[in-house]
LUMGU-74811 format. One line per 4 residues: for each residue x negated, y, z negated of C-alpha. Coordinates in pm, 1 decimal. Layout:
N
X,Y,Z  ...
***
This chain:
447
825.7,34993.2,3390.0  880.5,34674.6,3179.3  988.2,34328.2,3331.8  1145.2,34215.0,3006.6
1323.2,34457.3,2782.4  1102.0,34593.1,2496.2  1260.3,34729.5,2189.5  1018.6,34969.1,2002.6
1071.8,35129.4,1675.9  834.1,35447.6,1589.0  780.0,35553.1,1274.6  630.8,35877.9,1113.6
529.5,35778.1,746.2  436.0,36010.8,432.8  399.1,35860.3,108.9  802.9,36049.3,43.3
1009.0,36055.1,343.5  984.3,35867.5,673.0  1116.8,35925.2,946.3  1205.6,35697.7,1254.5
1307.8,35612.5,1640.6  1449.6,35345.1,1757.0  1416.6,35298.1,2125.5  1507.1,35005.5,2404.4
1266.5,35007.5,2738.2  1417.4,34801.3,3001.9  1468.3,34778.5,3354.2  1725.9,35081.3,3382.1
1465.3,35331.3,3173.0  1512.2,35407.5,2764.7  1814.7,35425.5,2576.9  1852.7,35485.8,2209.1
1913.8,35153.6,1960.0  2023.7,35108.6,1634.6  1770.3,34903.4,1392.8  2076.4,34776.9,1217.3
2421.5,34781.5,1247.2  2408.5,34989.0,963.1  2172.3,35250.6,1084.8  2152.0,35558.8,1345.9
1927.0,35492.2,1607.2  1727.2,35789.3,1450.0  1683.2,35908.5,1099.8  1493.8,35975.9,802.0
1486.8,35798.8,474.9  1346.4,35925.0,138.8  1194.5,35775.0,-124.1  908.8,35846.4,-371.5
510.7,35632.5,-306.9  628.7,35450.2,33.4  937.2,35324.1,-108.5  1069.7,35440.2,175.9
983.2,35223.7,383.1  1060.6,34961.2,212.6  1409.3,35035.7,234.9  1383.8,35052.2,599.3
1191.4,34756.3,644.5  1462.7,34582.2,440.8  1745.8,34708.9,598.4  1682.5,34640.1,966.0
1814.1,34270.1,1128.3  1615.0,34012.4,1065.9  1488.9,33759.1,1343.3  1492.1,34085.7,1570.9
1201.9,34131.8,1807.0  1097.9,34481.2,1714.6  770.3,34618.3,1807.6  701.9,34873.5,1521.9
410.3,35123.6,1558.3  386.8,35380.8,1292.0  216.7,35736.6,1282.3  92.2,35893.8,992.7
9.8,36266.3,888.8  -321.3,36417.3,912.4  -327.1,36383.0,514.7  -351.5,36024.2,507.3
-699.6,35992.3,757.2  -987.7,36197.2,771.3  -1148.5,36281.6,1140.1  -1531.9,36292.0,1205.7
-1604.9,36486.8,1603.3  -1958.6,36395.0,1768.0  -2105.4,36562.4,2135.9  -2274.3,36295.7,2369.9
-2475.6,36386.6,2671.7  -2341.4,36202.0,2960.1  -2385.7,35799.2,2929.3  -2132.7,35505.8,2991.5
-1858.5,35490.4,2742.9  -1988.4,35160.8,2614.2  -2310.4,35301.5,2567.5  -2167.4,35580.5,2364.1
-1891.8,35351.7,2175.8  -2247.1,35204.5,2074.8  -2353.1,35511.5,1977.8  -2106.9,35656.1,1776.4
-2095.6,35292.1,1579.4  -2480.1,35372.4,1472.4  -2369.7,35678.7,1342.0  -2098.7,35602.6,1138.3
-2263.3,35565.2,808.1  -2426.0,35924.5,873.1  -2095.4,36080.3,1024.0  -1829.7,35956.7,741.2
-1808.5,36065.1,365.0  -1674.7,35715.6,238.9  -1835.1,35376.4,260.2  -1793.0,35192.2,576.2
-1656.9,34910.6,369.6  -1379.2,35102.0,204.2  -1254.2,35249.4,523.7  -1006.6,35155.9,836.5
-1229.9,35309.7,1152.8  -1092.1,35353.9,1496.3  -1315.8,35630.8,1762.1  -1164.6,35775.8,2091.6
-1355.6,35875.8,2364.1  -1331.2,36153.7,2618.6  -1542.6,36200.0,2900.6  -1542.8,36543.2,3060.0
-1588.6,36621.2,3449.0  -1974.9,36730.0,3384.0  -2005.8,36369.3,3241.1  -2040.1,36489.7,2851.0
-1857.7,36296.3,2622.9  -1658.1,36398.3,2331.9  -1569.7,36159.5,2048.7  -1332.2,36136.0,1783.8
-1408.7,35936.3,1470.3  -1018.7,35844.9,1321.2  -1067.6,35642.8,954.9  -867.2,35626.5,627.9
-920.3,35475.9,282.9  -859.0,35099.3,311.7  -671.9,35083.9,-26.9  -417.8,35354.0,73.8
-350.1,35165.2,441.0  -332.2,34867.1,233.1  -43.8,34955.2,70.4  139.9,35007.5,362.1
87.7,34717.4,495.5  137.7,34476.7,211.4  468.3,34631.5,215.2  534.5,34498.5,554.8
372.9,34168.6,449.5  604.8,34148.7,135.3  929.7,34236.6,348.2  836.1,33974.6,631.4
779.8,34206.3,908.9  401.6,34232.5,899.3  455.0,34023.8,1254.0  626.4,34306.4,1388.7
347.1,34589.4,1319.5  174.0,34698.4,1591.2  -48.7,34986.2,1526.6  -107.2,35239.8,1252.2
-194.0,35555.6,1456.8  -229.2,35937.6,1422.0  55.3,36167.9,1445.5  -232.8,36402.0,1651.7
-282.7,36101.8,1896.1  56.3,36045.7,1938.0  150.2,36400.2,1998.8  -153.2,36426.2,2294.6
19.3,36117.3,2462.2  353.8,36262.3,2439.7  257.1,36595.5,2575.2  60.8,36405.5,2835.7
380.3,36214.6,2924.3  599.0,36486.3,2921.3  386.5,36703.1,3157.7  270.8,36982.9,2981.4
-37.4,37167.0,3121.4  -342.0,37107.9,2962.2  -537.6,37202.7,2796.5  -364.7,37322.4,2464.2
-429.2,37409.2,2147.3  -122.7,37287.6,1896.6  -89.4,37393.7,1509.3  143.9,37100.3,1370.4
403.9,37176.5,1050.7  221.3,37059.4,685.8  159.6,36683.1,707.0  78.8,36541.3,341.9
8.0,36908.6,200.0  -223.9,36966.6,487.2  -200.5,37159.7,859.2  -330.4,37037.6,1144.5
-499.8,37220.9,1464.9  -562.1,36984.6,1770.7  -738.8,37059.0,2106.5  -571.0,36856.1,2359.9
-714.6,36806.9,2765.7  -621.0,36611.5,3023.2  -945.8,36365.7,2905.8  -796.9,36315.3,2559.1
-780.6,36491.0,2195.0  -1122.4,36652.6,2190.0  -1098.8,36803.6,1875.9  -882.5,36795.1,1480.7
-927.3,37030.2,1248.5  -725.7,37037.4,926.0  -657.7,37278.6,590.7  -449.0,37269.8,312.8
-96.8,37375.1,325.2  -198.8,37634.4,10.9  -407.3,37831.2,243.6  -126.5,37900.5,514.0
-95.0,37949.2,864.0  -339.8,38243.9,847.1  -666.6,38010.3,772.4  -594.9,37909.0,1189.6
-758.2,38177.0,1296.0  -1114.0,38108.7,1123.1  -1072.9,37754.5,1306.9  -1010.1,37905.1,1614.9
-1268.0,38160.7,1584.4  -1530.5,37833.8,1543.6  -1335.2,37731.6,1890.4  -1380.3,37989.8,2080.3
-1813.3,37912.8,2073.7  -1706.1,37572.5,2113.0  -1468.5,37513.0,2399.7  -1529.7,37774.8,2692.9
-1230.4,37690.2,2813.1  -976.7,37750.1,2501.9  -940.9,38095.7,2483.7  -538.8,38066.2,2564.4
-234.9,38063.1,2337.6  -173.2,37896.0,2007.0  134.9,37703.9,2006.4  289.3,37543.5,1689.4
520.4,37250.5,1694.7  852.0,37326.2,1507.2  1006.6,37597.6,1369.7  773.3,37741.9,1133.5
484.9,37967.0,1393.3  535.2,38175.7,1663.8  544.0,38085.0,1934.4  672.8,37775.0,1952.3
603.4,37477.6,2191.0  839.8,37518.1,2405.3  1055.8,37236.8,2554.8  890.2,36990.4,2806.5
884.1,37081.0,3190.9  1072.4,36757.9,3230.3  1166.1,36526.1,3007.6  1081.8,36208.7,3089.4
1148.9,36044.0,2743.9  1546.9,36097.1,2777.3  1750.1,36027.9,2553.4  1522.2,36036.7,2300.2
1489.8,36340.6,2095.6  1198.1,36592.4,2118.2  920.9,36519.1,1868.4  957.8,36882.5,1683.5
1282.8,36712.4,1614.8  1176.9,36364.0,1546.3  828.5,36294.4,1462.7  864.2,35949.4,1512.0
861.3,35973.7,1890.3  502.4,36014.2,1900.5  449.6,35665.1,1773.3  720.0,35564.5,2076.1
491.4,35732.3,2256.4  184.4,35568.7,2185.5  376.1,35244.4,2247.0  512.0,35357.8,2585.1
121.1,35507.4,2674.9  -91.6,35297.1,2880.9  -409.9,35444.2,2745.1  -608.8,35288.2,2481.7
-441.5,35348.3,2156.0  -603.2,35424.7,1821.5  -540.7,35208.5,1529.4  -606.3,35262.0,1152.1
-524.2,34917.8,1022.7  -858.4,34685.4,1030.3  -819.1,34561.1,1402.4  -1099.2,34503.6,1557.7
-1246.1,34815.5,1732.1  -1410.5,34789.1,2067.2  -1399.7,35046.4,2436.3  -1114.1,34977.0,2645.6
-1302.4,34927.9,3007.1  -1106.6,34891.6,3325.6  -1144.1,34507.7,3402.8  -1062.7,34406.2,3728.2
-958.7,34043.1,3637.2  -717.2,34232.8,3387.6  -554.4,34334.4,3729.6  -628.3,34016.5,3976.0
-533.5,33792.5,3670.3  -126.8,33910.2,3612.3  -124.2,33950.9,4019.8  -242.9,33613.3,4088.6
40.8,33484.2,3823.5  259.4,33694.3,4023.4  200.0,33556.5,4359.3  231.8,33184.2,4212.6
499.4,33248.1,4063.1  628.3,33404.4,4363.0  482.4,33153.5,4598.7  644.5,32864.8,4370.5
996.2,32995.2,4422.1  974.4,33083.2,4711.4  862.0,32721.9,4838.5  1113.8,32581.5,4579.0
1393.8,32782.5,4748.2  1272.6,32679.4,5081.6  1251.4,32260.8,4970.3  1617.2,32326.8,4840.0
1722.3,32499.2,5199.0  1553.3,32201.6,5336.3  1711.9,31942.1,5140.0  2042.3,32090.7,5261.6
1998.5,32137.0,5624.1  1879.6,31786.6,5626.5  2166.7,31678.6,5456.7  2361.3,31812.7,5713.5
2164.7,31708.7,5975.7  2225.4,31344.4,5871.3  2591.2,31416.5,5837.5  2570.0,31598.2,6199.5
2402.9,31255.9,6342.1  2689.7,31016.3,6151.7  2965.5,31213.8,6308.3  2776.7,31202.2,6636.4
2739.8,30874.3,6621.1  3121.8,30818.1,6534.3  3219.6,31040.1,6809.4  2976.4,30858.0,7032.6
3137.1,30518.3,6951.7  3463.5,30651.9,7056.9  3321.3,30802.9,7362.8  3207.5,30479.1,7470.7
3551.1,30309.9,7571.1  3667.5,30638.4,7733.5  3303.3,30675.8,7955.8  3374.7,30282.1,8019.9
3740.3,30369.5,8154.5  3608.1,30682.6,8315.9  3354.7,30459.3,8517.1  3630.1,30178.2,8608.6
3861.2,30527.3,8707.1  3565.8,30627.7,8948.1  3488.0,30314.6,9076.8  3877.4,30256.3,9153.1
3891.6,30594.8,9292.9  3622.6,30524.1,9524.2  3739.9,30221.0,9663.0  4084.1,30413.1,9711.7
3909.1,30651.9,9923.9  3734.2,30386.2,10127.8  4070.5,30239.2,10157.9  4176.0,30554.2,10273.1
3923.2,30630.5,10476.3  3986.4,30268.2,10690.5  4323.1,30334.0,10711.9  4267.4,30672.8,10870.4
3982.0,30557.4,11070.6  4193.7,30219.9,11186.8  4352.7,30287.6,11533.6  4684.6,30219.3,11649.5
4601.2,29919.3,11862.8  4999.5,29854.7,11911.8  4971.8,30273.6,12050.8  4699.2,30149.0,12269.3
4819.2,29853.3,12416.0  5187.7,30000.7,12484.6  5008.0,30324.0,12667.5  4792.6,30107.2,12884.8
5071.0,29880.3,12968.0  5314.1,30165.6,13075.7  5034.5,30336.7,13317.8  4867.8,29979.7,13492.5
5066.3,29889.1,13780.6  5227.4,29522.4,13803.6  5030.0,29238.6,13822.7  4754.7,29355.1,13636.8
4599.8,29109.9,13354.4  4411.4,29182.3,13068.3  4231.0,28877.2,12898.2  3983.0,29064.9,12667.4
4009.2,29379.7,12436.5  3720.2,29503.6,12204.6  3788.1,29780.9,11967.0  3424.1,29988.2,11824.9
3458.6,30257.0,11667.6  3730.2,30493.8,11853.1  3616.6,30293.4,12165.4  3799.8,30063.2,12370.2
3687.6,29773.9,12622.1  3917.8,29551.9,12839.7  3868.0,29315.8,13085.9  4111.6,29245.2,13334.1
4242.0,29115.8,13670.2  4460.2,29350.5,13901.3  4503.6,29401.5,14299.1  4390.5,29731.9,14297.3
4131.8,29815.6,14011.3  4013.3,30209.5,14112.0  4464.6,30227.8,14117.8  4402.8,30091.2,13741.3
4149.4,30347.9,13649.0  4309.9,30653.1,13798.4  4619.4,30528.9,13598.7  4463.0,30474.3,13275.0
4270.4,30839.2,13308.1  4601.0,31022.2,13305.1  4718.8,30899.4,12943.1  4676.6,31187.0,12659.1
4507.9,30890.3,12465.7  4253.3,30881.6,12635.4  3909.5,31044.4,12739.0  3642.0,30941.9,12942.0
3802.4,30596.5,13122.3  3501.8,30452.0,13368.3  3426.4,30115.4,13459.5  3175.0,29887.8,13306.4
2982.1,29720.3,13573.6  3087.0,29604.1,13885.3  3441.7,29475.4,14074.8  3461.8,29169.4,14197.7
3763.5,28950.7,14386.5  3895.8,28639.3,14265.4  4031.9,28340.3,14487.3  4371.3,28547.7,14483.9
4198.9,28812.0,14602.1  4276.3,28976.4,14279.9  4005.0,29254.7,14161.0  3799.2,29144.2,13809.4
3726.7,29500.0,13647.5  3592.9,29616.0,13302.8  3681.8,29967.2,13223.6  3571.4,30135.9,12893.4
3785.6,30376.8,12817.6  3720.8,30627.3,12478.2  4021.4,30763.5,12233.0  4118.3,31095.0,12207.7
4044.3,31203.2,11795.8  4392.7,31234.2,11628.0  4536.8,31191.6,11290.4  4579.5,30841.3,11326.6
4221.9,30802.2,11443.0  4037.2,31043.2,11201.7  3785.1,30930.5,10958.5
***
C-alpha cells in the first residue's frame, strides 16, 4: 500500500488506436480518475501512425503528477527464449548479455533490450530476451518529449508482461497458457508460471487461430507440465479466460475489457519490470540495505516526532508547573498571616486553659477557713495556714487539741486530719498543735 497517493495512467499503444486507464492508489485502495476534466477515466482514442497519442498526451492537465507506463502489442518487439542450467541470476543475466549478438536478428545498436529471468524449483533458469527497433520506440517517445511529458514516462513494457502480472495479482492458478486477440496484425501465445513468463510465441493474424496448435504441439516436448487448457483473452476463442477468482484491482475494469490495465499492473507489481525504452538494464537482486535503508528513515523519522511531541508535552507541563509554584506561592503568602493568627489563637487558647485549669485547681480557702471555724471549739487560735496542693497545714493554740482533731475529722471537707508532730502547753496552759488535714476532691478543687 502507498504512503502518498500515486496516480498512474496505463496505456496500451498500436501505431492506430490506444487505449488507456487512469487509476489513483492511495491510502483507501484504487479508484478510477479522470486524466482531464475532459476525459473518462478510461477510453480509447484513434488516430492513424501514433497520432493518437499525441492527442492524449495533449489533452491531459498539465503540471499533473502522472506516472504513465505504456504497453505495447507483441507486433511492435520481437522475443528471443534461452535454457540455463542452474547458476545465480547474476551469473546468468551475464550470460544471456554474451549471447545477445548470437540470440537477436538486428544489431545490438539498433535495438531497445530488456531480459527477464525465471528460475524454476530444480534451479534451471528460463530467460526471456524482450527488444524492439530503436527507431520505431523512438518515435514514441519523441512524441512525449515534443508534448512535455517525457518526465512523466515510466516504462515501455509488453502487453505479455503485463498480462502475467495481472493474472498473478488477480490470483489465477498457474501455470497457464493464454492466446491474446491480434496485436499489430500478429497473435500472441504466452506460457505463464508462478516464476514468471517462461515462454512468447507469436504468428500473423493471416494465419488464424488454427496455427496455435502447431505452437502448442512444440510445447507439449517443451514444458512437461503444460498439457492443460488453452485459454484466450477476449471474445474471439473458446474458451475464454474467465473472470478473476477475486478481483483485487476493483474498480478498474478487466483487461479483456481494457488493455491498458496491464500497464497499471506493471506499475502496481512489485517485481522487476521490463522496459523497452534504452534504460539501463541490469538483475533486480534482493538488497538488504534496500530494506534496512527506508526502515531506518522510518524509525528516525518516527523517533524525531516522537521526541518532538514529547519536548512539546514537556514544555507544557513545565509551564504549568511554574504556574502551579506562582499560585502556591501566592496562596502561601496569604497563608502566612492566617498560620501567624492561628499560632497567637493557640497560644491564647493555651494560656486560657492554664487559666482554667488554676481556677479549678484553686481551693476555696474562704470554704476552708469558715468549716474549720464552725467545728473548733472556743478559744482555739490559729496563727499559721499553708495551702499545697489540695493540702492544708495550721498551727494553732487551743485547751484541748485531740477535742480539735476529732472536730475537724467530722467535716465532709475533709480527709485524713492527723497531727504534725507533737503537743505541747503554753504558760496558759493552752495546747500548741499542728494538724495536717487533706481536702476532699470536688468541683471546686479539681484540676
Amino acid at each position: 500500500m502507498a504512503v502518498f497517493p500515486r496516480e498512474i495512467i496505463g496505456l496500451y499503444l498500436e501505431k492506430d488506436r490506444l487505449q488507456y486507464c487512469c487509476a489513483k492508489k492511495g491510502l483507501l485502495g484504487l479508484s478510477l480518475k479522470s486524466p482531464s476534466p475532459d476525459m473518462e477515466p478510461q477510453g480509447s482514442i484513434e488516430g492513424s501512425d501514433y497520432s493518437c497519442l499525441r492527442k492524449f498526451l495533449e489533452a491531459i492537465s498539465p503540471g499533473t503528477r502522472y506516472e504513465i507506463f505504456v504497453a505495447l502489442p507483441r507486433g511492435a518487439f520481437f522475443v528471443r527464449d534461452m535454457a540455463l542450467p542452474p547458476m545465480g541470476l547474476e551469473d546468468a543475466w551475464i550470460s544471456v548479455q554474451n549471447n545477445l549478438s548470437v540470440n537477436c536478428h538486428l544489431p545490438l545498436e539498433e535495438v531497445y533490450y530488456d531480459i527477464s529471468l525465471s528460475q524454476k524449483g530444480n534451479g534451471n533458469i528460463s530467460a526471456l530476451i524482450f527488444y524492439a527497433s530503436r527507431k520505431e520506440v523512438d518515435r514514441i517517445l519523441d512524441i512525449f518529449s515534443d508534448t512535455g511529458k517525457r518526465h512523466l514516462l515510466k516504462r515501455v513494457m509488453p502487453f505479455s508482461l503485463g498480462v502475467y502480472l495481472w493474472l498473478l495479482m488477480q490470483g489465477y492458478p498457474l501455470p497457464l497458457k493464454l492466446i491474446t486477440p491480434p496485436q499489430e496484425g500478429s497473435y500472441e501465445l504466452g506460457v505463464y508460471s508462478k516464476e514468471g513468463l517462461l515462454y512468447s510465441a507469436s504468428w500473423p493474424e493471416s494465419e488464424g487461430y488454427d496455427a496455435s496448435r502447431f505452437v502448442l504441439a512444440g510445447l507439449e516436448a517443451r514444458f512437461e507440465d503444460m498439457n492443460g487448457q488453452v485459454y484466450f483473452l477476449g471474445q474471439e476463442g473458446t474458451p475464454g479466460l474467465p473472470p478473476p477468482p477475486d478481483n483485487k484491482l476493483k474498480p478498474l475494469p478487466l483487461i479483456m475489457e481494457n488493455p491498458g490495465v496491464a500497464a497499471i499492473a506493471g506499475a502496481l507489481s512489485r517485481r522487476r519490470q521490463v522496459s523497452l525504452d534504452g534504460r539501463v538494464t541490469k538483475v533486480k537482486q534482493f538488497r538488504p540495505w534496500h530494506v534496512l535503508l527506508p526502515l531506518a528513515v522510518i524509525v528516525l523519522f518516527a523517533l524525531g516526532f516522537l521526541t518532538w511531541h514529547g519536548y512539546r508535552d514537556l514544555l507544557t507541563v513545565s509551564a504549568q508547573v511554574k504556574t502551579a509554584e506562582t499560585e502556591v506561592q501566592a496562596l502561601r503568602n496569604k497563608i502566612v498571616p492566617l498560620d501567624n493568627r492561628l499560632k497567637a489563637l493557640e497560644s491564647s487558647r493555651k494560656l486560657y486553659k492554664d487559666i482554667e485549669d488554676y481556677v479549678k485547681g484553686r481551693p476555696d480557702l474562704y470554704k476552708i477557713i469558715n468549716e474549720t471555724a464552725r467545728l473548733v471549739p472556743e478559744g482555739t487560735r490559729f496563727s499559721y495556714l499553708l495551702y499545697e496542693r489540695g493540702k492544708v497545714t495550721i498551727r494553732g493554740t487551743s485547751r484541748d487539741a485531740l477535742e480539735v482533731l476529732n472536730l475537724l475529722r467530722k467535716s465532709k471537707m475533709f480527709t485524713q486530719v492527723k497531727l504534725v508532730g507533737s503537743v505541747s502547753r503554753d504558760r496558759f496552759y493552752n495546747e500548741r498543735f499542728s494538724i495536717s488535714i487533706k481536702l476532699k476532691q470536688g468541683p471546686s478543687q479539681s484540676k
